[in-house]
TIKOLKE-687485 format. One record per residue (C-alpha): residue number from 1; residue in three letters; chain; x, y, z. Coordinates in Angstrom, 2 decimals, padded with zeros to 5 digits. Layout:
N
vonu,dolo,drenke,c1,c2,c3
NUM,Ala,A,X,Y,Z .
...
END
This chain:
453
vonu,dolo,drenke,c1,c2,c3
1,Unk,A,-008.29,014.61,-023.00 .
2,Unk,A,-010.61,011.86,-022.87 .
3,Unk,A,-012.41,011.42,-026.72 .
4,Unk,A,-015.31,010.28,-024.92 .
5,Unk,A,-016.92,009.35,-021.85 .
6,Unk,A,-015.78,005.70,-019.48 .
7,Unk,A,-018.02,003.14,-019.93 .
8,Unk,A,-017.88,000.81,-017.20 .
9,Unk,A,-018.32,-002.68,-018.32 .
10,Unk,A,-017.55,-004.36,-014.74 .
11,Unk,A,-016.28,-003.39,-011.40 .
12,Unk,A,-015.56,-005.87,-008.48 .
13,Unk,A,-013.21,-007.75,-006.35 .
14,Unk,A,-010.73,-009.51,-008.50 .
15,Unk,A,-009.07,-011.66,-006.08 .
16,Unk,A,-009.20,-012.01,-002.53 .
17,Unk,A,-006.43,-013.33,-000.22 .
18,Unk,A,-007.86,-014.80,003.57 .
19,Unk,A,-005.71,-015.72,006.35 .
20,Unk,A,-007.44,-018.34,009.74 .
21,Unk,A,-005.38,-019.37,012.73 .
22,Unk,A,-006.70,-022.34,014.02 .
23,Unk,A,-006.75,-026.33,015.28 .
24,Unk,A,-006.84,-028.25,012.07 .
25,Unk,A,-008.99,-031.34,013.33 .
26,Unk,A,-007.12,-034.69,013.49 .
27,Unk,A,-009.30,-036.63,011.44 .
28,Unk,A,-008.93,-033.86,008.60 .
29,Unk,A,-004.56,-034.49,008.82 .
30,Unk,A,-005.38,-037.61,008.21 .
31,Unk,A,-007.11,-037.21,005.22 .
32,Unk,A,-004.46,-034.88,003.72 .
33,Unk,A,-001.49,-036.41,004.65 .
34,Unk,A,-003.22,-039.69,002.82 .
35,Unk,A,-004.44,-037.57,-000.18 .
36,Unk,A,-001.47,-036.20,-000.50 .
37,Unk,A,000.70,-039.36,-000.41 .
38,Unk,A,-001.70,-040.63,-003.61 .
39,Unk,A,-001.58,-037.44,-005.45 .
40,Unk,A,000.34,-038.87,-008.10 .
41,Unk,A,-002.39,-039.05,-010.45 .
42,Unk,A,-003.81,-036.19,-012.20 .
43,Unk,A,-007.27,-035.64,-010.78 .
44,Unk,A,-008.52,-033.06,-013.03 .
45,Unk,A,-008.72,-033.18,-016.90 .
46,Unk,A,-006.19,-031.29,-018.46 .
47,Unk,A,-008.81,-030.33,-021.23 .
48,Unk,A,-011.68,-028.86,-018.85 .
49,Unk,A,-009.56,-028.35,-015.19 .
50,Unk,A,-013.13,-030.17,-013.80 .
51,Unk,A,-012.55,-032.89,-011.54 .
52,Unk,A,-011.12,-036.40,-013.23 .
53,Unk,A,-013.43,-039.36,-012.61 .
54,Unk,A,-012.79,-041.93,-009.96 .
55,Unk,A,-010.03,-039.82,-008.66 .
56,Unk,A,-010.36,-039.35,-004.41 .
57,Unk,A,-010.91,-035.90,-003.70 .
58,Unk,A,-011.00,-033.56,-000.45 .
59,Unk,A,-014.75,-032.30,000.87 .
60,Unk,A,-014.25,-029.47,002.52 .
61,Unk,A,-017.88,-027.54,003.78 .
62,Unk,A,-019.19,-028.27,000.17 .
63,Unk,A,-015.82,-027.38,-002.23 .
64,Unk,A,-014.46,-030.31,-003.42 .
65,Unk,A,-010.64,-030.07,-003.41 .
66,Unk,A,-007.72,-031.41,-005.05 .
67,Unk,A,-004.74,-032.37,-002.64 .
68,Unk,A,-001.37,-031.71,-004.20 .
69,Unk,A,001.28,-034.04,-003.93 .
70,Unk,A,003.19,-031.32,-002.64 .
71,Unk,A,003.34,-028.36,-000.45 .
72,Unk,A,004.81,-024.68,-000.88 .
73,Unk,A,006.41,-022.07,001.34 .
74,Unk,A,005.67,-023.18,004.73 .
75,Unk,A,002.51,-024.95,003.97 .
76,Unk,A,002.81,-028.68,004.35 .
77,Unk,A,-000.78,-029.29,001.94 .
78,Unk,A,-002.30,-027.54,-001.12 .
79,Unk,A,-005.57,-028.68,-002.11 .
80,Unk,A,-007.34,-026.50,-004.75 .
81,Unk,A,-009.95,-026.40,-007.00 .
82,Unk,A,-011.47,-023.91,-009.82 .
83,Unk,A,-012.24,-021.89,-007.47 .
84,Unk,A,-010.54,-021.46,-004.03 .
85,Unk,A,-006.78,-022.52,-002.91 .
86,Unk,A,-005.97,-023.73,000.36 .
87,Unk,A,-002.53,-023.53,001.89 .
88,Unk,A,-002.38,-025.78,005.14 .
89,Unk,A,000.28,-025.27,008.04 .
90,Unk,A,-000.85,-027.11,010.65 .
91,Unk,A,002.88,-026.32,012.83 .
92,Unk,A,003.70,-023.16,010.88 .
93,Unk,A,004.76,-019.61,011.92 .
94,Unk,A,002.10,-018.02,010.27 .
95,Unk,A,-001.27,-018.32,010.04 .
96,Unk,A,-002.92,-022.38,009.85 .
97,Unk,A,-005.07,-021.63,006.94 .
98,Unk,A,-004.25,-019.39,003.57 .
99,Unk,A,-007.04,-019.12,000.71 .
100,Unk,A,-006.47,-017.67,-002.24 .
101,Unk,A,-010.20,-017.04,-003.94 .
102,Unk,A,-010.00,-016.85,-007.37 .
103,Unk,A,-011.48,-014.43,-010.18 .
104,Unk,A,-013.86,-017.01,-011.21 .
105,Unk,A,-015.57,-017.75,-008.06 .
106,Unk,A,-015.87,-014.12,-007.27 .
107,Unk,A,-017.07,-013.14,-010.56 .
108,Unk,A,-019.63,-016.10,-010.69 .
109,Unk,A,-021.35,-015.93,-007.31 .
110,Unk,A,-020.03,-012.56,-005.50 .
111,Unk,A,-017.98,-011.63,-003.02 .
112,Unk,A,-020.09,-012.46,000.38 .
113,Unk,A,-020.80,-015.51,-000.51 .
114,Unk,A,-017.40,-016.50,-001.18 .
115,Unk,A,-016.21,-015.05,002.13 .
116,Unk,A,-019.07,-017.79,003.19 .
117,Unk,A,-017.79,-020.41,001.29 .
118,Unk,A,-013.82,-020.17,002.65 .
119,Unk,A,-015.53,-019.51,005.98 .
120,Unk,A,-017.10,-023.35,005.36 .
121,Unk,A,-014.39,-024.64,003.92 .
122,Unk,A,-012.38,-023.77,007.61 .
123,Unk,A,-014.56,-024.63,009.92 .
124,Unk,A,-014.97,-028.43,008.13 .
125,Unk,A,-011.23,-028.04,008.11 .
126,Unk,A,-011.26,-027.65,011.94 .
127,Unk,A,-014.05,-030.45,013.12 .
128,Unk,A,-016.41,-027.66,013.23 .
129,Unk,A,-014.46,-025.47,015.49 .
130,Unk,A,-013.75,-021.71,015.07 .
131,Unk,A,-011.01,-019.86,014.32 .
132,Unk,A,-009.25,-017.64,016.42 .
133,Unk,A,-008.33,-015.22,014.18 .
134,Unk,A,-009.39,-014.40,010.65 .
135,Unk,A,-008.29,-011.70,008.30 .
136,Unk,A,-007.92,-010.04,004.72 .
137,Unk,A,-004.30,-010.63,003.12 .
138,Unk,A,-005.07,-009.21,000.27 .
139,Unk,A,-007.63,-007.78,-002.28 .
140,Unk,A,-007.76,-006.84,-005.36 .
141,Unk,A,-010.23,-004.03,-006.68 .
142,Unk,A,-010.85,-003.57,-010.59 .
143,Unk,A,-012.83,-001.42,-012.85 .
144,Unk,A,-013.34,-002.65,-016.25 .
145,Unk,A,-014.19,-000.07,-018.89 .
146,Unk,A,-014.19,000.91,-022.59 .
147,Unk,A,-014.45,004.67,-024.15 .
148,Unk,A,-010.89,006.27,-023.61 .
149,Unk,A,-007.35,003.97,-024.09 .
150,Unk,A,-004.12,005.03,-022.53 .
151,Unk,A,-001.24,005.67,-024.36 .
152,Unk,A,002.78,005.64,-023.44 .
153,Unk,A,003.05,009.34,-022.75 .
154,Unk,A,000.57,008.78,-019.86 .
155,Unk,A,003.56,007.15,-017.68 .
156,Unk,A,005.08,010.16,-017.44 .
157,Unk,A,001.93,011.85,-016.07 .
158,Unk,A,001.09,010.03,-013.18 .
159,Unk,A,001.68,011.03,-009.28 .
160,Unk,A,002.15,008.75,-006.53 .
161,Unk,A,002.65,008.95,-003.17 .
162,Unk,A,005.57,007.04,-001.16 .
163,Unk,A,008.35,005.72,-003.36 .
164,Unk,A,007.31,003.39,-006.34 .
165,Unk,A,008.68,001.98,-009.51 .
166,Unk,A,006.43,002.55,-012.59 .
167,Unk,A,006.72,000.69,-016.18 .
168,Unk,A,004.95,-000.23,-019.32 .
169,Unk,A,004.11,-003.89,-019.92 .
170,Unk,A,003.66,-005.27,-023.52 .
171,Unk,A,002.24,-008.51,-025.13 .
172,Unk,A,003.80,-009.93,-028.40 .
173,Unk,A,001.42,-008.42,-030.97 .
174,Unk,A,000.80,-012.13,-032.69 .
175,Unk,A,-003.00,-012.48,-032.33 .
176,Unk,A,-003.79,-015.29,-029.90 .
177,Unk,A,-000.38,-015.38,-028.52 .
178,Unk,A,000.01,-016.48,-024.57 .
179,Unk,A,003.52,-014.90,-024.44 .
180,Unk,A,003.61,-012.04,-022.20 .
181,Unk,A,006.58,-009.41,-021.87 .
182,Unk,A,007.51,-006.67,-019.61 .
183,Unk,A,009.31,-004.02,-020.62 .
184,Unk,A,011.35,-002.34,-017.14 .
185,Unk,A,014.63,-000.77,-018.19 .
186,Unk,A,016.08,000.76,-021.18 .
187,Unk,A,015.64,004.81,-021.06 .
188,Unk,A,013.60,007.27,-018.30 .
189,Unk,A,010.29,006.04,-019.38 .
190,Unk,A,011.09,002.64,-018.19 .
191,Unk,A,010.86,001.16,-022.18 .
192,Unk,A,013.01,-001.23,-023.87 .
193,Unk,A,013.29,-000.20,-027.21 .
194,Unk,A,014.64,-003.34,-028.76 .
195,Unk,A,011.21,-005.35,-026.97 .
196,Unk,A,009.07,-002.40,-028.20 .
197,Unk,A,009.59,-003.06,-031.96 .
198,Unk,A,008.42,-006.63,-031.61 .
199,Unk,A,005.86,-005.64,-029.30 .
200,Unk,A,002.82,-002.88,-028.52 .
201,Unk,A,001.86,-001.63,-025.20 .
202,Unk,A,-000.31,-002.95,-023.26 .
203,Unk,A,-000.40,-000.99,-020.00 .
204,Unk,A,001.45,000.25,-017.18 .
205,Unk,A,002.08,-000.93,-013.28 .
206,Unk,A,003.13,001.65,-010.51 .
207,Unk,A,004.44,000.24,-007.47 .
208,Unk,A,007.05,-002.02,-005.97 .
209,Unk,A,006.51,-005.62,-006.78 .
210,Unk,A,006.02,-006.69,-003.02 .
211,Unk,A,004.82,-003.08,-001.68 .
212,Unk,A,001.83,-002.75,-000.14 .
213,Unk,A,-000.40,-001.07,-002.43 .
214,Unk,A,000.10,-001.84,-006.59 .
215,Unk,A,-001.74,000.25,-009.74 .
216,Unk,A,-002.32,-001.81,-012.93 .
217,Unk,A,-003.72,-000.19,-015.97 .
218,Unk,A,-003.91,-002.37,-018.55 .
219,Unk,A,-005.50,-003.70,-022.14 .
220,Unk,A,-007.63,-006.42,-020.69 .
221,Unk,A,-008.82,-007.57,-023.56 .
222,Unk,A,-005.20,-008.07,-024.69 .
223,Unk,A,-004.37,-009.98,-021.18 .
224,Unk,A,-007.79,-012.54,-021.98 .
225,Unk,A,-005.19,-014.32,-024.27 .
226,Unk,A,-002.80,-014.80,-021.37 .
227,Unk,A,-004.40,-015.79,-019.01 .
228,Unk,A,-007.49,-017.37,-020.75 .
229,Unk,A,-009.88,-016.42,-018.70 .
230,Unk,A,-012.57,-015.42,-022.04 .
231,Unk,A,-015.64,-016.07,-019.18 .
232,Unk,A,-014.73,-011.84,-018.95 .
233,Unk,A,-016.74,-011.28,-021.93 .
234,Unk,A,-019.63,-012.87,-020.69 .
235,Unk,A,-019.80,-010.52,-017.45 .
236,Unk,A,-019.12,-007.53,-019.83 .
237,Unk,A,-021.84,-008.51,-022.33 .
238,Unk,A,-023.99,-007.72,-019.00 .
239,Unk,A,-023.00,-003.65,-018.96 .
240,Unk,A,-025.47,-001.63,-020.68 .
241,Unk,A,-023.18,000.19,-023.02 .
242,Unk,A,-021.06,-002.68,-023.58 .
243,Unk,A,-019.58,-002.23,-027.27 .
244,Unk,A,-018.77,-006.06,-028.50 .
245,Unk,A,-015.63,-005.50,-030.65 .
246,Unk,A,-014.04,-002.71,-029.18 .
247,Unk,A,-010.89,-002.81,-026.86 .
248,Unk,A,-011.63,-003.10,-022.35 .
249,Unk,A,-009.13,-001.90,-019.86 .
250,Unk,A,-008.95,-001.91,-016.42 .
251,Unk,A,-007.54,000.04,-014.05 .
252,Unk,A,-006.73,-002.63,-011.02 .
253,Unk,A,-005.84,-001.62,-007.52 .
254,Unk,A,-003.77,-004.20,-005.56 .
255,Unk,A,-003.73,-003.72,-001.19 .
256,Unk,A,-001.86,-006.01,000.95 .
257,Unk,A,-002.25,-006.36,004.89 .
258,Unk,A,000.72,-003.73,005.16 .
259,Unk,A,-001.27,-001.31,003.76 .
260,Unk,A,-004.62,-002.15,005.20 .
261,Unk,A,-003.49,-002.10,008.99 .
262,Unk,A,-002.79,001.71,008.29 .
263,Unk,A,-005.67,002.38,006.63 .
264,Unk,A,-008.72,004.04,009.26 .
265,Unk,A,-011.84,003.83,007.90 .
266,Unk,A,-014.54,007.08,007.70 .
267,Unk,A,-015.00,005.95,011.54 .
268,Unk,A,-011.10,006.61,012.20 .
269,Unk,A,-011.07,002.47,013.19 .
270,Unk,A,-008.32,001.02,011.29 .
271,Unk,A,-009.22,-002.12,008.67 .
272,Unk,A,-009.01,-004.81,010.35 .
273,Unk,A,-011.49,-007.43,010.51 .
274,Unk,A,-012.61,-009.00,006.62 .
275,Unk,A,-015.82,-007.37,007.78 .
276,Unk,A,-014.24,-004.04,008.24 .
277,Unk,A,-012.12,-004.51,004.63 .
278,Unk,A,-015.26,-005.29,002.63 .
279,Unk,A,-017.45,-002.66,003.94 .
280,Unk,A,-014.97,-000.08,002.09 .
281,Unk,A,-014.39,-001.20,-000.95 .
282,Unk,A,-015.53,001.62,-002.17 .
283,Unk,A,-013.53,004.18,000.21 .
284,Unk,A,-010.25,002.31,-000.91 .
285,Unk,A,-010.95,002.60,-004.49 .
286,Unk,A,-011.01,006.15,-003.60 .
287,Unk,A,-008.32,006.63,-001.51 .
288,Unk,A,-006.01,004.59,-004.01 .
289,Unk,A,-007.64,007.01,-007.38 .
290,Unk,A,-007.30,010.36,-005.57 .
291,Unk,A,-004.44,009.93,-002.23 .
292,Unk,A,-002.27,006.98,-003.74 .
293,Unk,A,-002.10,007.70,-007.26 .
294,Unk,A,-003.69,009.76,-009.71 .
295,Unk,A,-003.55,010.47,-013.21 .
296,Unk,A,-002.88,014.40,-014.43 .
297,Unk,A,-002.99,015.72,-018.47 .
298,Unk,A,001.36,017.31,-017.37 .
299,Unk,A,-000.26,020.78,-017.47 .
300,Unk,A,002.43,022.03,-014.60 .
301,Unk,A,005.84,021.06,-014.24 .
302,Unk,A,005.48,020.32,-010.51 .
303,Unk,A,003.19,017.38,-011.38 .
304,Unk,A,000.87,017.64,-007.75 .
305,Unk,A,-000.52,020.70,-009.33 .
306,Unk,A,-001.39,019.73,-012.89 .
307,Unk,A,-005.14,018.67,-013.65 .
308,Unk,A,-006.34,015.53,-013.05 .
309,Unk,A,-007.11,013.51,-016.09 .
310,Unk,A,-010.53,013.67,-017.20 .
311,Unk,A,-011.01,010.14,-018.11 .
312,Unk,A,-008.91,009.66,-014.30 .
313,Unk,A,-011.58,011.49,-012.72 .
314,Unk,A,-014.30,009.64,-014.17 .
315,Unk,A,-012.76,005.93,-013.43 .
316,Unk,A,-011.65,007.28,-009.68 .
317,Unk,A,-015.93,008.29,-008.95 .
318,Unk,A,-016.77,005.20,-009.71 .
319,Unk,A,-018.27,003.25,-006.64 .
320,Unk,A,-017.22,-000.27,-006.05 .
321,Unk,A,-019.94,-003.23,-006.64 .
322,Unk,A,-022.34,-000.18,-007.24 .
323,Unk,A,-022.14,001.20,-003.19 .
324,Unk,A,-021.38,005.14,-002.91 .
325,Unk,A,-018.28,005.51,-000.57 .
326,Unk,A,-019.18,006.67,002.84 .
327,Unk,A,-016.90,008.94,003.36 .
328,Unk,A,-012.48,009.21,003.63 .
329,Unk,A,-010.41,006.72,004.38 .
330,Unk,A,-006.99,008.20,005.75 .
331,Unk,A,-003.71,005.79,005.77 .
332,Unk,A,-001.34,006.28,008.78 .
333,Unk,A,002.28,005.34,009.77 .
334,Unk,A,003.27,002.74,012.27 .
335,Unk,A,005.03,004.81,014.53 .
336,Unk,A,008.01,001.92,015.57 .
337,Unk,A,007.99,000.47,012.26 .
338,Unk,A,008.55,003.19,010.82 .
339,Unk,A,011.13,004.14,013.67 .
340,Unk,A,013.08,001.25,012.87 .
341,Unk,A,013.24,001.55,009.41 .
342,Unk,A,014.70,004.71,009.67 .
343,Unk,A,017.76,003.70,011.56 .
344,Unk,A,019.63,002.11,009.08 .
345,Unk,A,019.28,005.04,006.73 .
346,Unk,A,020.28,007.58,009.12 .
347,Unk,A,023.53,005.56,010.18 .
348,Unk,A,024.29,005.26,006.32 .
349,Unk,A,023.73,009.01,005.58 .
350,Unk,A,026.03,010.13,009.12 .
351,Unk,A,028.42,007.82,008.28 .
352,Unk,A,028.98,009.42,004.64 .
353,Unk,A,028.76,012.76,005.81 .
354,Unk,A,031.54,012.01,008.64 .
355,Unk,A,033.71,010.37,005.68 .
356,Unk,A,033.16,013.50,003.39 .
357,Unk,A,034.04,016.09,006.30 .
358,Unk,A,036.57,014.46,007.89 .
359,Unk,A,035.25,013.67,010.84 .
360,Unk,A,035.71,010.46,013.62 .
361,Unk,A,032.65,010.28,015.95 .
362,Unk,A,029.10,010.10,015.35 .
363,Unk,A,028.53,013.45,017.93 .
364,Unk,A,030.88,015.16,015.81 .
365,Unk,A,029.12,014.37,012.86 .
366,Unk,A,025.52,015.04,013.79 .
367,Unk,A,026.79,018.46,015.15 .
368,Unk,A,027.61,018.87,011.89 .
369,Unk,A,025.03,018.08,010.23 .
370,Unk,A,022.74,019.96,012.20 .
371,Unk,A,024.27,022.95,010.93 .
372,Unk,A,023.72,022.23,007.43 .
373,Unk,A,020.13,021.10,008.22 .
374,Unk,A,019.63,024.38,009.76 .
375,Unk,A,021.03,026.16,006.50 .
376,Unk,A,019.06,024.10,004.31 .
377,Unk,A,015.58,024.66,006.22 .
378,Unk,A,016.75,028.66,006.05 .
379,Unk,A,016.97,028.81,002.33 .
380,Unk,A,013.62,026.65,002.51 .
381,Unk,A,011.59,029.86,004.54 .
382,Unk,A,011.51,027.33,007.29 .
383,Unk,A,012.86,026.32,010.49 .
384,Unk,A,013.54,022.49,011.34 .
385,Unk,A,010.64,022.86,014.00 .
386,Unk,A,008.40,023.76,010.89 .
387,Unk,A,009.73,020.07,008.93 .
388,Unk,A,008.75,018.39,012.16 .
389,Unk,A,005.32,019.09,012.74 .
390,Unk,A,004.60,018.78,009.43 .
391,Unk,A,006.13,015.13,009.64 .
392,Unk,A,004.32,014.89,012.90 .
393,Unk,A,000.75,015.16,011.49 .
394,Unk,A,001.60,012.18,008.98 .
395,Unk,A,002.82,009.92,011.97 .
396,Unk,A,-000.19,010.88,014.03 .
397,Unk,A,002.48,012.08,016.60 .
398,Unk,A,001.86,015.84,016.34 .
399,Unk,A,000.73,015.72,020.26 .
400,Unk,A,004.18,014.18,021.58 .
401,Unk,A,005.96,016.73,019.48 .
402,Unk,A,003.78,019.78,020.53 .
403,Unk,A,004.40,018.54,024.10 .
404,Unk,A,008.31,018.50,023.27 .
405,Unk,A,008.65,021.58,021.76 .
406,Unk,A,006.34,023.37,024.76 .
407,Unk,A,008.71,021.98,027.14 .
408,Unk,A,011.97,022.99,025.11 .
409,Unk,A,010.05,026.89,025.20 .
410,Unk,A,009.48,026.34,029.10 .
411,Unk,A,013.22,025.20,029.68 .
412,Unk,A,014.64,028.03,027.45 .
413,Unk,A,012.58,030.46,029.35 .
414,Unk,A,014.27,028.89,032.96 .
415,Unk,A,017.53,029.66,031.17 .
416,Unk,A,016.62,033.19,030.57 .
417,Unk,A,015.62,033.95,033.72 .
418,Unk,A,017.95,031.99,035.44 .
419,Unk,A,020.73,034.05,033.68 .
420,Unk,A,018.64,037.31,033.99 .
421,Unk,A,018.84,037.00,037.34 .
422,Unk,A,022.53,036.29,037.63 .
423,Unk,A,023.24,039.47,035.56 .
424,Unk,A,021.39,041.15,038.00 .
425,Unk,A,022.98,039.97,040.82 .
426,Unk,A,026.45,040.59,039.43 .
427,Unk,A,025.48,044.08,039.17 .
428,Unk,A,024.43,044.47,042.31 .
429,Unk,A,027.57,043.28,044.13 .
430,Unk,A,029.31,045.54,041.65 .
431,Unk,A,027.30,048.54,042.66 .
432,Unk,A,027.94,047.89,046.17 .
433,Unk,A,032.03,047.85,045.60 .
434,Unk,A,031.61,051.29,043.79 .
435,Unk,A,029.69,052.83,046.56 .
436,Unk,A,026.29,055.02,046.30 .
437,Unk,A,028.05,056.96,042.80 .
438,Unk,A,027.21,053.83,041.10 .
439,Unk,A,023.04,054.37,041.72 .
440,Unk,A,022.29,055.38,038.51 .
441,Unk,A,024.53,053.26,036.33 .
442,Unk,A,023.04,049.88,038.24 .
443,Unk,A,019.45,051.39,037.36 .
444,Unk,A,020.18,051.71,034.08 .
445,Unk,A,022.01,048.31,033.92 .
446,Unk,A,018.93,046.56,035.73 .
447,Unk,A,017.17,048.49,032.91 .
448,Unk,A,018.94,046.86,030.19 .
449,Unk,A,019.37,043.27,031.63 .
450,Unk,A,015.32,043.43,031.91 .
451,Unk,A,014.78,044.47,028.62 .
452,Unk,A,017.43,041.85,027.24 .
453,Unk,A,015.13,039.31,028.79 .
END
């Protein structure tokens, strides 16, 4: 149980991720290819990461940017600053323009005002042209608090939907230290025992490194001396209730673009637009506290049924750069990409069954198998039809399998009848070689036959 109530020092946007297809102007390639060439020298000092004097820099809609003398991935130019990255691929697959908008920019002068920044930045990028396409990568959503601090047995607690990896990460306990360990592997809580004497915990991530959503909960405070970023304390000084001395965490909610083209806002409109993304920030806070993941005291052994955390239900309420959610968000499943995926399971799983019961051909095989999936739903209390609509609703394809399964019932009823009415026939040419003695046993037949149907 929570000792005492969260105290919510900060919440915001931790780091946003923007993606632009469009013409980068000639002019500009010129300038990069040119800054780029004489990035040699160091243009910022090493000591303050401001801009070194009477070093050539790129001015971009009012950011000034450093060019790198090198590029990454398939961007041919990097220029950066404090505040923003920009990855340029003027001839690249993907998009033309990534920007990578850093904590201290957001932090410093909010989040739609940097969206109007990188939106500068672009268009002096493009000769003052538009994009043709513009949207979210990625964001990151935080809550910093104080008031209630995690502890290891909590990573056995949590519940999360789809298939993640969860783990405690720890920080050598040297005061000051930038050294930063994770701890994945060892015994079923995900601990390394030998790193754990050396070291203290520091928090916990659920989720797959490059999946689409990711859960941090972690001693902040303890991460400051990492990634020396101590600015944090002066937005936390801001809280009322801000205790100067004692430990913040945050609990840190990580969506890519996989996750947010599935996600339908309270409108049932997927996420689409950065527009669309920003406007509920508070709905996927939400959706990611209460659907994605969530936090229970291990009251029940089937761990969707135990009580929510106290201190879990507190941090999951809270609404995101102070606006109430309007209502909730539901995350749906790409019907083909899913489809796809599934193939190459299914062929794996068929082709170990054949292998285990002796059996050549994929029909033979799948007749198989749909015995034993028929068995299995039986000792279940279900039928496979039941496991299908059930899968249907998540897919959003519960109408196409209604439609099937009606026209499976109409086509088994043509076979009844069909067959009904070649019993009945049979009988009838079998009455008429017996002669009129027969009467009564064809009545009673037709009887039968019409009650078998």
């Amino acid at each position: 149980m929570a000792e005492e109530p969260i105290r919510v020092v900060a919440t915001g946007v931790d780091s946003l991720y923007l993606a632009y297809r469009c013409r980068v102007s000639p002019r500009m390639l010129r300038d990069l290819e040119r800054l780029k060439a004489g990035g040699k020298k160091a243009s910022t000092d090493p000591r303050t990461g401001e801009p070194a004097e009477g070093v050539e820099r790129l001015q971009l809609g009012g950011q000034s940017l450093e060019v790198m003398p090198y590029g990454g991935g398939f961007a041919q130019f990097i220029a950066r600053n404090l505040d923003v990255s920009l990855a340029v691929s003027p001839e690249g697959p993907g998009p033309t323009v990534q920007v990578q908008v850093r904590a201290r920019a957001l932090w410093r002068v909010g989040l739609s005002r940097c969206v109007a920044m990188v939106d500068a930045a672009v268009r002096a990028l493009t000769g003052g042209g538009a994009a043709t396409e513009r949207y979210v990568q990625r964001v990151d959503l935080c809550v910093d608090f104080q008031g209630w601090k995690p502890e290891l047995a909590d990573l056995e607690r949590f519940v999360s939907a789809g298939r993640s990896t969860m783990g405690p990460f720890a920080y050598d306990a040297e005061p000051g230290t930038r050294e930063w360990r994770s701890s994945m592997g060892g015994d079923e809580t995900g601990l390394d025992r030998q790193a754990w004497y050396r070291c203290k915990l520091t928090g916990f991530r659920i989720g797959r490194g490059a999946g689409e959503i990711i859960a941090r909960l972690y001693d902040k405070t303890a991460e400051l001396y990492h990634s020396q970023k101590f600015w944090f304390r002066d937005v936390w000084r801001q809280a009322e209730g801000y205790e100067a001395g004692a430990r913040v965490w945050r609990l840190e909610l990580q969506y890519r673009r996989g996750a947010l083209v599935k996600i339908h806002g309270p409108d049932a409109r997927p996420l689409e637009t950065v527009e669309e993304v920003t406007a509920a920030l508070s709905e996927l806070w939400q959706y990611g506290t209460t659907e994605w993941l969530r936090l229970t005291l291990g009251d029940n052994e089937r761990l969707t049924r135990a009580t929510t955390h106290p201190a879990w239900e507190q941090l999951a309420a809270v609404p995101m750069l102070g606006v109430e959610s309007a209502g909730k968000i539901t995350r749906v499943h790409l019907w083909k990409a899913d489809r796809a995926a599934l193939v190459p399971g299914m062929a794996g799983y068929a082709a170990s069954f054949a292998a285990l019961a002796g059996r050549a051909t994929l029909a033979e095989a799948l007749s198989d198998q749909a015995n034993d999936i028929a068995e299995y739903c039986k000792a279940r209390g279900e039928t496979f039809e039941d496991l299908v609509k059930r899968k249907a609703e998540r897919f959003e394809t519960s109408e196409r399998v209604r439609a099937a399964l009606e026209e499976r019932a109409k086509e088994a009823k043509r076979v009844r009848e069909r067959e009904l009415k070649e019993a009945q026939e049979a009988i009838r040419k079998r009455a008429d070689q017996l002669g009129e003695d027969a009467q009564a046993d064809l009545w009673f037949a037709q009887e039968q036959a019409s009650a078998m149907g």
